[in-house]
BARO-803189 format. One line per field, with one value per residue (C-alpha): x, y negated, z; residue in one letter; residue number from 1. Coordinates in steps of 0.02 Angstrom, whole numbers, plus 50000, padded with zeros to 5 digits. Each point is the difference from the previous one (the first is absolute). Last residue first. Layout:
N
X [X_...]
Y [Y_...]
Z [Z_...]
rest [A_...]
nr [NUM_...]
REM end
This chain:
452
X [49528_50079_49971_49945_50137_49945_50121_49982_49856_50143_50115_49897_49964_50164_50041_49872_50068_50181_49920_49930_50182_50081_49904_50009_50174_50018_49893_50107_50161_49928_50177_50109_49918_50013_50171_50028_49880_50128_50128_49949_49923_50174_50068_49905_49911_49829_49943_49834_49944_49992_50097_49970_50069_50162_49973_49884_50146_50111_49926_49836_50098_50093_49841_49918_50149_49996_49809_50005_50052_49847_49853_50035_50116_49834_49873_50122_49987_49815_49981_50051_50153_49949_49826_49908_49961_50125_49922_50035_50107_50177_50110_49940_49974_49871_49850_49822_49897_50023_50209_49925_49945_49897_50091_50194_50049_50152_50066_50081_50105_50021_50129_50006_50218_50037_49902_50024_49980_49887_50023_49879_50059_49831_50096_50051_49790_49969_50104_49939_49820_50035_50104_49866_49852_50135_49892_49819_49831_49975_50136_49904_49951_50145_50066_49940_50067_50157_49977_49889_50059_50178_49916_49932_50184_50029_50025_50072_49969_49868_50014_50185_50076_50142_50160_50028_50119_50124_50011_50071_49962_49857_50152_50085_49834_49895_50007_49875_49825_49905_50007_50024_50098_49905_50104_49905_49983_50025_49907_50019_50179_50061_50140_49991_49805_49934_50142_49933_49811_50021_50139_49851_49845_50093_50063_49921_50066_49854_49944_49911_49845_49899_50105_50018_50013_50025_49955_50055_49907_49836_49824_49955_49869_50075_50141_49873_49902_50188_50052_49839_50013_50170_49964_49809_49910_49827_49886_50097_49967_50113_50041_50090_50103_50072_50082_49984_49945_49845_49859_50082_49927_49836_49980_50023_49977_49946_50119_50131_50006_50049_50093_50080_50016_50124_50049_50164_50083_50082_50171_50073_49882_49937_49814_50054_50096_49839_49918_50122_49958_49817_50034_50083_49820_49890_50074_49858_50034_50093_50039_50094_50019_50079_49995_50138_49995_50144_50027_50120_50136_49985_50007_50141_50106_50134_50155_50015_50105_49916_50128_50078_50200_49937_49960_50138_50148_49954_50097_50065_49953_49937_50136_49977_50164_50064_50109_49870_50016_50092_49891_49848_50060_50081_49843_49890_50126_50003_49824_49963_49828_49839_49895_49993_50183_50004_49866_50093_50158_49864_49953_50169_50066_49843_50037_50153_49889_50022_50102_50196_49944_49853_50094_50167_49877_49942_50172_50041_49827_50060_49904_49830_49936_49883_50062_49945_49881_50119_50078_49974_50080_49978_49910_49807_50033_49990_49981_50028_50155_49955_50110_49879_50024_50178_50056_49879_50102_50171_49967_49964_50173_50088_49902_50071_50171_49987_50099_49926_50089_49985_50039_49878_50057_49887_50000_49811_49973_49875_50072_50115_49861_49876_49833_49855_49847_49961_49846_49902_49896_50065_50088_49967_50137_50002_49836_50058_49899_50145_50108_50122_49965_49987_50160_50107_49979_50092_49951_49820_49895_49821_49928_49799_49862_49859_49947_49849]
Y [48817_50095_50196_50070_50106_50153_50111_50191_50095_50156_49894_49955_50169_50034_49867_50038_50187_49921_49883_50166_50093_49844_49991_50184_49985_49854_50099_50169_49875_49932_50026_49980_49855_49903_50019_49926_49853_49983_49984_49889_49877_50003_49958_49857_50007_50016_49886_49931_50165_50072_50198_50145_49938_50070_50185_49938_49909_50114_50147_49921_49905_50144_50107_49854_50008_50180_49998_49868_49823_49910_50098_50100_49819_49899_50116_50073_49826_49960_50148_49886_50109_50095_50041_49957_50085_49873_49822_49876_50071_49954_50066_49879_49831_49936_50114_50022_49857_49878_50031_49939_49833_49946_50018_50045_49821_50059_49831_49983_49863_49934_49976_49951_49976_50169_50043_50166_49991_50119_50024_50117_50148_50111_50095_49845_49975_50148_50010_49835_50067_50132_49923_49888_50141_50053_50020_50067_49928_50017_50061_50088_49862_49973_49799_49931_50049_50009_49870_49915_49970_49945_49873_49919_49934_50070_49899_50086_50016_50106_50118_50038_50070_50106_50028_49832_49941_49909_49818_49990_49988_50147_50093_50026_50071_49909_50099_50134_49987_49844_49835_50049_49877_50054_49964_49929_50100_49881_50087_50001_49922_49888_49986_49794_49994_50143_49948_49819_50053_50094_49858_49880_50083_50036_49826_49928_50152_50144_50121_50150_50117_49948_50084_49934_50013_49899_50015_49899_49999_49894_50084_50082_50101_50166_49979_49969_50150_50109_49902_50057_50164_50022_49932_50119_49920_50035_49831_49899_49789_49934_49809_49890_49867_49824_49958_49852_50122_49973_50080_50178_50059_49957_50166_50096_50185_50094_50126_49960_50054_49832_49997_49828_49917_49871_49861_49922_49843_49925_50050_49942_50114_49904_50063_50175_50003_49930_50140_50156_49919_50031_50138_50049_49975_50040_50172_50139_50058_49899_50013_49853_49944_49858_49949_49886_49882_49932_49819_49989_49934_50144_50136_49925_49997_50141_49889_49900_50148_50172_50111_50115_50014_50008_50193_50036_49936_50169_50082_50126_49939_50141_50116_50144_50109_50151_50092_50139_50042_50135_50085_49983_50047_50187_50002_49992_50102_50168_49962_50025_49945_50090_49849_50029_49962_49851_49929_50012_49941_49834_49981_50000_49856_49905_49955_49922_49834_50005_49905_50080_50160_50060_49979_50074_50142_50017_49967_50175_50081_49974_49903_50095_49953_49896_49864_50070_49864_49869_49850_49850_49883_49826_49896_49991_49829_49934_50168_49957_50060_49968_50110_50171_50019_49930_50120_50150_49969_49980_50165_50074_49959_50065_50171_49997_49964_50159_50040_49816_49909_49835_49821_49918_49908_49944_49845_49969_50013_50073_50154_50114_49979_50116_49917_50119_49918_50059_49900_50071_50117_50014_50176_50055_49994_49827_49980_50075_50156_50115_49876_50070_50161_49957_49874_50150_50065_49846_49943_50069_49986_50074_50013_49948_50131_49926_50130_50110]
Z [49601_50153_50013_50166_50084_50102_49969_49973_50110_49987_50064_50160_50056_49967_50132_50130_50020_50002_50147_50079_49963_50082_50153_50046_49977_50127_50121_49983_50025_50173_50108_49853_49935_50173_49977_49835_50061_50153_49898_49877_50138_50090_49833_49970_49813_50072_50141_49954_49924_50149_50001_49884_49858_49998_49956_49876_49870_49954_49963_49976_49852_49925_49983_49897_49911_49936_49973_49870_49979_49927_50068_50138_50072_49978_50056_50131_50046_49995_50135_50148_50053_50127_49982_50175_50148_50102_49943_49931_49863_49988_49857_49832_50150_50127_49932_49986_49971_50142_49942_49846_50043_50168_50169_50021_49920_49887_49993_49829_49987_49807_49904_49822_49993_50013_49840_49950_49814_49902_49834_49900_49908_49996_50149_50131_49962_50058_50122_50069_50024_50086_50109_50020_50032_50136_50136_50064_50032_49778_49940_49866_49937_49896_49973_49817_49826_49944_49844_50023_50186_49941_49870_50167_50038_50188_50148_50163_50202_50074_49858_50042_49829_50019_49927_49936_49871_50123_50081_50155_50187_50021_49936_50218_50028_50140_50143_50046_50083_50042_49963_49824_49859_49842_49844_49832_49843_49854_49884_49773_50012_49883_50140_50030_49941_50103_50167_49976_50004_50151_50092_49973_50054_50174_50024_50142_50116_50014_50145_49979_50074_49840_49888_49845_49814_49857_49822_49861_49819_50101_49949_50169_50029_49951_50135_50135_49967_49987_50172_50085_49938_50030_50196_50040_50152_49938_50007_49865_49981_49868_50054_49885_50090_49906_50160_50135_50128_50144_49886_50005_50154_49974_49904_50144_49975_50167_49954_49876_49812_49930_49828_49977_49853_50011_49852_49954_49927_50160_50006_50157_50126_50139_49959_49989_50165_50080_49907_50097_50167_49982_49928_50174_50075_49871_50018_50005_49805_49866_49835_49931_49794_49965_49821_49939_49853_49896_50030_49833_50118_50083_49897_49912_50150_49974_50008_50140_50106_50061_50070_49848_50088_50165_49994_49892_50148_50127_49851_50157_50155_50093_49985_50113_50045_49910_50143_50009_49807_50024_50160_49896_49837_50090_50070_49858_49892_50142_49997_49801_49973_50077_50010_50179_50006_49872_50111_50146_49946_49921_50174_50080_49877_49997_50193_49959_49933_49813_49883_50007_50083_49877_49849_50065_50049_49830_49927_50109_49938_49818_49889_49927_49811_50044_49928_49801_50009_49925_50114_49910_49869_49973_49883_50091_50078_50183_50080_50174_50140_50157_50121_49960_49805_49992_50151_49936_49825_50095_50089_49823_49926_50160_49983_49831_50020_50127_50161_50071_50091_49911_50067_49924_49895_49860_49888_49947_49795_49965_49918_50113_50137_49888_50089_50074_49962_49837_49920_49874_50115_50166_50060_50181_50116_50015_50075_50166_50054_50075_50066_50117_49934_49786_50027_50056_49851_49932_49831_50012_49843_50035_49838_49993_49976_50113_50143_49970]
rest [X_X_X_X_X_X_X_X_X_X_X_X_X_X_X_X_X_X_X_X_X_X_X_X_X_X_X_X_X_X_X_X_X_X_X_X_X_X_X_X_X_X_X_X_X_X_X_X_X_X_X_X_X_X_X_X_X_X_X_X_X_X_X_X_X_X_X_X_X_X_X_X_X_X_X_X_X_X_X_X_X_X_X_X_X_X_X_X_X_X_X_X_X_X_X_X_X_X_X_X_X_X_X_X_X_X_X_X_X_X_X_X_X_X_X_X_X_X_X_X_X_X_X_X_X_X_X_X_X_X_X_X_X_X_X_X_X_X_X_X_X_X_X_X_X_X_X_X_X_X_X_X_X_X_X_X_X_X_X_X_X_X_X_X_X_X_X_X_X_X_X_X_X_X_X_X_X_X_X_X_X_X_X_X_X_X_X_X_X_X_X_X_X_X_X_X_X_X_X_X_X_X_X_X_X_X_X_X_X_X_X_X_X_X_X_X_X_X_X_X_X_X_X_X_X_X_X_X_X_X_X_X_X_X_X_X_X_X_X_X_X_X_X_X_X_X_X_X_X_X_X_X_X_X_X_X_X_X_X_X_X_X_X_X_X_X_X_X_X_X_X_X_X_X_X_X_X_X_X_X_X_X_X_X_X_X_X_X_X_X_X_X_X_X_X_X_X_X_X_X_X_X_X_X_X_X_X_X_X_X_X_X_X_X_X_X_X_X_X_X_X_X_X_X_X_X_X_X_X_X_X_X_X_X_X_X_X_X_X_X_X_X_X_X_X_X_X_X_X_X_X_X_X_X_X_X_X_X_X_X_X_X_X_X_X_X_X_X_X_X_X_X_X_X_X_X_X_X_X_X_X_X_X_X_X_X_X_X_X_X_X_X_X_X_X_X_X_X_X_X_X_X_X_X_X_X_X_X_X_X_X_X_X_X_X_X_X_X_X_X_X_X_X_X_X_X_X_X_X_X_X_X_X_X_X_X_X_X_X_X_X_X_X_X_X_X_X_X_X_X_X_X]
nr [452_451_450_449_448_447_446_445_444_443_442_441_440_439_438_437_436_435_434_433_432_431_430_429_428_427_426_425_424_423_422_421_420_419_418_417_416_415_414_413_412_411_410_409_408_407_406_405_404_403_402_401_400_399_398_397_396_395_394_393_392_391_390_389_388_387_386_385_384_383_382_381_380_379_378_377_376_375_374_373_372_371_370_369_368_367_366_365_364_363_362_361_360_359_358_357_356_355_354_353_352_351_350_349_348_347_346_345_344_343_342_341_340_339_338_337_336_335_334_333_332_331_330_329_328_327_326_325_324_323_322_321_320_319_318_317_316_315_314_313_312_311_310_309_308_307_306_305_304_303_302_301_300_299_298_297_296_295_294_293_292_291_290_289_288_287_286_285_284_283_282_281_280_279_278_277_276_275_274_273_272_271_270_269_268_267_266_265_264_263_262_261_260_259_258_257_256_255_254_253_252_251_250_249_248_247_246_245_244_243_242_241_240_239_238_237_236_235_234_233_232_231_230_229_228_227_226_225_224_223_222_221_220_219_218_217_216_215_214_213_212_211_210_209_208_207_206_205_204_203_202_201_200_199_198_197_196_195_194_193_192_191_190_189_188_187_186_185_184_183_182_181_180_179_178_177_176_175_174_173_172_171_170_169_168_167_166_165_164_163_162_161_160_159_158_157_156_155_154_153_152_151_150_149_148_147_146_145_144_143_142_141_140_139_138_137_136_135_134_133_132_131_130_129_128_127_126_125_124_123_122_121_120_119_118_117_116_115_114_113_112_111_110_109_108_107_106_105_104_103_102_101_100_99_98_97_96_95_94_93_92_91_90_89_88_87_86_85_84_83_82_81_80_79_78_77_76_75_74_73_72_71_70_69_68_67_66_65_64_63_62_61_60_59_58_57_56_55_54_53_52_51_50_49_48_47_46_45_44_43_42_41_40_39_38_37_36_35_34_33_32_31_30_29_28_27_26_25_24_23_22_21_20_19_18_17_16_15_14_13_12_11_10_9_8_7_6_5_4_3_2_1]
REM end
């Protein structure tokens, strides 16, 4: 049932420690990965690799991952035939000089249970041990494409923005969120918001000096409301918001100048969370994007008519923007991350999605539910396949077992791993009922309503 896309992994390393990355998959007339013998950046990186190859495609994940942008379609690419395997000693080399230490013991155990050579995976593990992490390698690309005064025809031809905002139970942080709108520096734009609170307070919305369009929707259902509000709008640039966020004056702005300055089809904005992990070290540079935040991004509408609207299907569960971006990373579109269209995303615990059904992909609400929300086996089933789907429980349940407010600390990760030990006939029970839910789900196919 799953969509019959190549899986290109340049490191198989790559396909554990980031088993559903968008970059894996191949995008249709537009090759991301970038040949770095032909576009002309100087490269010294200090190789240690046992293979001129394995060197060659470090530099391409470098280039890809630092910042590096497509500016022009003359230059040479990787070709698909990088999955040919490296060597599990440049794998470990791999691992080592970008990844936290960590990696290096999972990825022995994988290649154990895997049933590859052990007497190799050791004798990698224990000769690569002196490799250290390198962190700052072609840390220089990401600054190199920052937005300058070129780039500003959309503005100075007054192009205009439509807003679109889903919201559910939160007139009080929206509140907030529309006296960022009205301060905003780029005035030509319009708001339609889709309401599906309960009581529904129309008078709300009288006290704001913004062009507002209210869409008034009784069942608390987000794609749906942002598909109904998409289809009403007539404006060629779409953005989206969150209604649990926080905006500087110049959110419209920095959008439209990262689609003009890039000739980009989204700018996909960075969400900086209150709550949860750190803020990625390349939420500070601009990079072709590797996800798409719906809560933060503006999207040309030709993007839509083309791909099609968000999937139903993920209805009161996650991922329906990853989703979304991967499929329009695979019908070639360019997606910028945009570090410079911020926004601060509250995570209010009442009203939203986590009112629905979920906080994040790993964390159900409750105990006796399917763990992971079953809209991500959906996703991972259906684009990447059986193999990585397993990858990503494998790596990822054992540690999500603990509050979502704290994950990423290494007493949390611990304790989580523990805690999965001890209830381990639960957490499988929970799996095989959100695999159950999954299938289930493929075999009903997407639910994606066309876009005239």
């Amino acid at each position: 049932m799953r969509l019959k896309i190549g899986l290109n992994y340049i490191f198989d390393s790559l396909s554990l420690i980031k088993p559903l990355w968008y970059f894996h998959l191949h995008s249709k007339n537009n090759p991301i990965w970038p040949d770095p013998n032909s576009i002309g950046y100087p490269l010294n990186l200090g190789n240690k690799y046992y293979s001129g190859r394995s060197a060659n495609l470090e530099a391409s994940f470098l280039l890809l991952t630092k910042g590096w942008i497509k500016r022009v379609n003359n230059y040479e690419h990787l070709p698909n035939t990088t999955i040919k395997q490296n060597s599990i000693i440049d794998e470990f080399i791999f691992i080592r000089r970008h990844f936290n230490p960590m990696w290096s013991l999972l990825y022995c155990f994988y290649c154990l249970i895997t049933f590859k050579n052990p007497m190799k995976v050791f004798f990698a593990f224990i000769k690569t041990s002196s490799v250290k992490r390198e962190s700052n390698l072609l840390n220089n690309i990401g600054n190199k494409y920052r937005s300058d005064n070129n780039g500003l025809e959309l503005i100075k031809m007054k192009a205009h923005v439509r807003v679109i905002i889903p919201t559910f139970n939160r007139y009080d942080v929206l509140h907030n969120l529309l006296k960022d709108l009205e301060k905003q520096d780029y005035p030509y734009f319009s708001i339609t918001i889709i309401d599906q609170s309960c009581p529904f307070k129309i008078e709300f919305y009288d006290n704001y000096d913004l062009k507002i369009k209210i869409i008034r929707q009784e069942e608390p259902k987000l794609w749906r409301a942002r598909n109904q509000a998409i289809r009403d709008s007539k404006e060629e640039i779409i953005a989206l918001l969150d209604d649990d966020s926080r905006l500087k004056e110049n959110w419209i702005f920095m959008h439209l100048h990262c689609l003009n300055f890039y000739n980009a089809d989204i700018s996909a904005g960075v969400s900086i969370s209150t709550v949860g992990a750190k803020v990625p070290e390349n939420y500070s540079y601009f990079r072709i994007a590797d996800q798409l935040d719906t809560g933060n991004t503006m999207i040309y509408r030709k993007v839509f008519k083309s791909c099609g609207l968000f999937d139903e299907q993920f209805e009161g569960m996650r991922m329906g923007d990853a989703e979304f971006g991967l499929r329009t990373y695979i019908a070639g579109f360019l997606s910028i991350s945009n570090p410079d269209a911020k926004r601060s995303h509250l995570k209010i615990n009442k009203g939203g999605l986590r009112q629905m059904g979920s906080w994040d992909a790993l964390r159900p609400t409750k105990i006796i539910h399917p763990r992971p929300i079953p809209s991500v086996l959906y996703f991972s089933r259906r684009y990447f396949g059986i193999k990585a789907t397993i990858k990503y429980l494998l790596i990822n349940i054992p540690f999500s077992l603990t509050n979502y407010n704290k994950k990423g600390r290494p007493l949390n990760l611990l304790l989580s791993f523990c805690l999965f030990i001890i209830f381990f006939p639960l957490v499988m029970y929970q799996i095989i009922w959100s695999w159950k839910i999954s299938g289930d789900m493929l075999r009903a196919g997407p639910k994606i309503p066309k876009f005239e």
